[in-house]
Residue, then its C-alpha position, 0 to 999 in steps of 0.5 A: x500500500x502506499x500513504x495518501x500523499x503518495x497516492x496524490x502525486x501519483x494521480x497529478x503526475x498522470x493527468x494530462x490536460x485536454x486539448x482546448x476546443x473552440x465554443x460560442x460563448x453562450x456556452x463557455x461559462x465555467x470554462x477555463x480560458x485556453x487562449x489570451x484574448x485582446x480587445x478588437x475595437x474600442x468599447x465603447x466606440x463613441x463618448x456615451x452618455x451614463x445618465x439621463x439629461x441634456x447633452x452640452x457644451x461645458x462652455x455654455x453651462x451659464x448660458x440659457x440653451x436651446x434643446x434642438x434634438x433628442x438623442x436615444x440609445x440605439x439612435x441611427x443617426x449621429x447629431x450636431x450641436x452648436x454654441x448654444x444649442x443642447x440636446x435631450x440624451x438618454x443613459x447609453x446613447x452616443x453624444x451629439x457632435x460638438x457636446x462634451x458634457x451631460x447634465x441630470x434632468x433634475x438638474x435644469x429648468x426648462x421654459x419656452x423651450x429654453x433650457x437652464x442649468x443648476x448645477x454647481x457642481x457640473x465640470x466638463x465631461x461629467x456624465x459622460x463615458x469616453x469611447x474606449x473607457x471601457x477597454x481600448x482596441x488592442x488592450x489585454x482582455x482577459x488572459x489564458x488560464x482565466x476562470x470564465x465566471x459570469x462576469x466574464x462571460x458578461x465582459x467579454x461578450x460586451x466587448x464583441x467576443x463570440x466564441x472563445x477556445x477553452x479547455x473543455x470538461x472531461x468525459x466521465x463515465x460511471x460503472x455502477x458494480x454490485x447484483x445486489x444493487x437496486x433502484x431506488x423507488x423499487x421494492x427490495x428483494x432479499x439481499x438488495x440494497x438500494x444503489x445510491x453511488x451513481x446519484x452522489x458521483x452525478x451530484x458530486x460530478x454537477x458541482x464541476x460543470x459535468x452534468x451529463x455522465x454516462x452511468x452504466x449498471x454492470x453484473x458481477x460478470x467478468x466478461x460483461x464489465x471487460x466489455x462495458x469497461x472498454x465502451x467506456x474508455x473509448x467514450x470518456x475522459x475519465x471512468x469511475x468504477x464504483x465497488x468491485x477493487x477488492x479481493x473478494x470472488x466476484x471483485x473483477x475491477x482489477x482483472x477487467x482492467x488488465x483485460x483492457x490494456x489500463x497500466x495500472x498505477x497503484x492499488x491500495x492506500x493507507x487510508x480508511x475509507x477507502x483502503x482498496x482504491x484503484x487507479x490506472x492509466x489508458x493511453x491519457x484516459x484516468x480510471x479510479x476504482x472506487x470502494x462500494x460503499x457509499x462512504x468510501x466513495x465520495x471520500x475517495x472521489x473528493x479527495x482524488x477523482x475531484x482534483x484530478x478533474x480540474x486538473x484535465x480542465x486547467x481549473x484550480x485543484x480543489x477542495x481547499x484545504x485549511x488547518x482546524x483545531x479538533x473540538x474534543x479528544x479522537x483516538x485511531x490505530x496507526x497506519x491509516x490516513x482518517x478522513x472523518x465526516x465532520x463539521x467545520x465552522x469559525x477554526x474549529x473541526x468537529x467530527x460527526x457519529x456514524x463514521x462507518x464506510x457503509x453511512x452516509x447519514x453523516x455525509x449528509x450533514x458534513x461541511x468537510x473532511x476531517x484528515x487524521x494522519x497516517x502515523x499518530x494514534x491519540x489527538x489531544x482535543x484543540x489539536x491541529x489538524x487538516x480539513x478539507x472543505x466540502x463543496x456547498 
C-alpha cells in the first residue's frame, strides 16, 4: 500500500490536460480560458452618455440653451450641436457632435423651450463615458488560464467576443458494480440494497460543470464489465468504477482492467475509507476504482477523482484545504490516513457519529473532511489538524 500523499502525486503526475476546443460563448461559462484574448475595437466606440439629461457644451453651462434634438440609445443617426444649442440624451446613447458634457434632468429648468442649468457642481465631461473607457482596441482582455465566471462571460461578450477556445470538461463515465444493487423507488428483494453511488458521483460530478455522465449498471460478470469497461474508455475522459477493487470472488475491477490494456498505477492506500482504491492509466484516459460503499466513495472521489478533474480542465485543484483545531479528544490505530465526516465552522473541526464506510447519514450533514494522519494514534482535543472543505 502506499500513504495518501503518495497516492496524490501519483494521480497529478498522470493527468494530462485536454486539448482546448473552440465554443460560442453562450456556452463557455465555467470554462477555463485556453487562449489570451485582446480587445478588437474600442468599447465603447463613441463618448456615451451614463445618465439621463441634456447633452452640452461645458462652455455654455451659464448660458440659457436651446434643446434642438433628442438623442436615444440605439439612435441611427449621429447629431450636431452648436454654441448654444443642447440636446435631450438618454443613459447609453452616443453624444451629439460638438457636446462634451451631460447634465441630470433634475438638474435644469426648462421654459419656452429654453433650457437652464443648476448645477454647481457640473465640470466638463461629467456624465459622460469616453469611447474606449471601457477597454481600448488592442488592450489585454482577459488572459489564458482565466476562470470564465459570469462576469466574464458578461465582459467579454460586451466587448464583441463570440466564441472563445477553452479547455473543455472531461468525459466521465460511471460503472455502477454490485447484483445486489437496486433502484431506488423499487421494492427490495432479499439481499438488495438500494444503489445510491451513481446519484452522489452525478451530484458530486454537477458541482464541476459535468452534468451529463454516462452511468452504466454492470453484473458481477467478468466478461460483461471487460466489455462495458472498454465502451467506456473509448467514450470518456475519465471512468469511475464504483465497488468491485477488492479481493473478494466476484471483485473483477482489477482483472477487467488488465483485460483492457489500463497500466495500472497503484492499488491500495493507507487510508480508511477507502483502503482498496484503484487507479490506472489508458493511453491519457484516468480510471479510479472506487470502494462500494457509499462512504468510501465520495471520500475517495473528493479527495482524488475531484482534483484530478480540474486538473484535465486547467481549473484550480480543489477542495481547499485549511488547518482546524479538533473540538474534543479522537483516538485511531496507526497506519491509516482518517478522513472523518465532520463539521467545520469559525477554526474549529468537529467530527460527526456514524463514521462507518457503509453511512452516509453523516455525509449528509458534513461541511468537510476531517484528515487524521497516517502515523499518530491519540489527538489531544484543540489539536491541529487538516480539513478539507466540502463543496456547498
Amino acid at each position: 500500500m502506499i500513504s495518501v500523499n503518495e497516492a496524490k502525486e501519483l494521480i497529478y503526475s498522470n493527468v494530462i490536460l485536454l486539448n482546448p476546443e473552440l465554443r460560442p460563448i453562450s456556452k463557455a461559462a465555467g470554462h477555463t480560458l485556453a487562449e489570451t484574448v485582446f480587445a478588437k475595437i474600442d468599447i465603447p466606440t463613441f463618448p456615451q452618455s451614463s445618465m439621463d439629461g441634456y447633452a452640452l457644451k461645458y462652455a455654455d453651462i451659464n448660458n440659457e440653451l436651446a434643446v434642438i434634438g433628442e438623442m436615444a440609445a440605439g439612435a441611427p443617426h449621429a447629431l450636431s450641436i452648436t454654441s448654444g444649442e443642447c440636446a435631450r440624451i438618454f443613459t447609453g446613447a452616443p453624444l451629439p457632435n460638438g457636446a462634451d458634457t451631460v447634465v441630470m434632468q433634475e438638474k435644469i429648468t426648462l421654459s419656452d423651450g429654453k433650457l437652464s442649468i443648476h448645477d454647481s457642481r457640473l465640470q466638463q465631461g461629467t456624465n459622460v463615458r469616453d469611447q474606449g473607457a471601457e477597454i481600448k482596441s488592442g488592450a489585454l482582455a482577459m488572459e489564458k488560464g482565466s476562470y470564465l465566471s459570469p462576469a466574464a462571460i458578461g465582459f467579454l461578450a460586451g466587448i464583441g467576443i463570440a466564441e472563445l477556445k477553452v479547455y473543455p470538461m472531461p468525459k466521465v463515465s460511471i460503472v455502477v458494480t454490485g447484483k445486489e444493487l437496486q433502484k431506488p423507488g423499487l421494492e427490495l428483494h432479499f439481499g438488495q440494497v438500494y444503489e445510491s453511488n451513481s446519484y452522489s458521483l452525478s451530484a458530486a460530478l454537477r458541482h464541476h460543470g459535468i452534468i451529463d455522465p454516462v452511468i452504466v449498471e454492470a453484473d458481477d460478470d467478468l466478461e460483461i464489465l471487460t466489455q462495458i469497461l472498454k465502451t467506456a474508455l473509448q467514450q470518456s475522459d475519465v471512468v469511475l468504477l464504483t465497488g468491485g477493487v477488492s479481493v473478494g470472488d466476484y471483485d473483477f475491477v482489477i482483472e477487467a482492467s488488465k483485460r483492457c490494456s489500463v497500466t495500472q498505477i497503484f492499488h491500495k492506500v493507507k487510508q480508511k475509507p477507502g483502503k482498496p482504491l484503484y487507479f490506472g492509466k489508458h493511453k491519457n484516459k484516468l480510471i479510479f476504482g472506487l470502494p462500494g460503499n457509499p462512504s468510501s466513495v465520495l471520500s475517495c472521489y473528493y479527495n482524488y477523482v475531484l482534483p484530478a478533474l480540474k486538473m484535465l480542465s486547467a481549473r484550480e485543484t480543489g477542495p481547499k484545504e485549511v488547518s482546524a483545531k479538533l473540538t474534543y479528544p479522537y483516538s485511531k490505530t496507526a497506519g491509516l490516513t482518517h478522513f472523518l465526516k465532520g463539521i467545520y465552522k469559525d477554526g474549529m473541526a468537529t467530527p460527526l457519529n456514524a463514521q462507518e464506510s457503509f453511512r452516509l447519514s453523516s455525509f449528509a450533514q458534513a461541511n468537510c473532511l476531517i484528515q487524521l494522519s497516517e502515523k499518530d494514534e491519540n489527538f489531544e482535543s484543540g489539536a491541529i489538524i487538516n480539513v478539507l472543505l466540502l463543496p456547498d
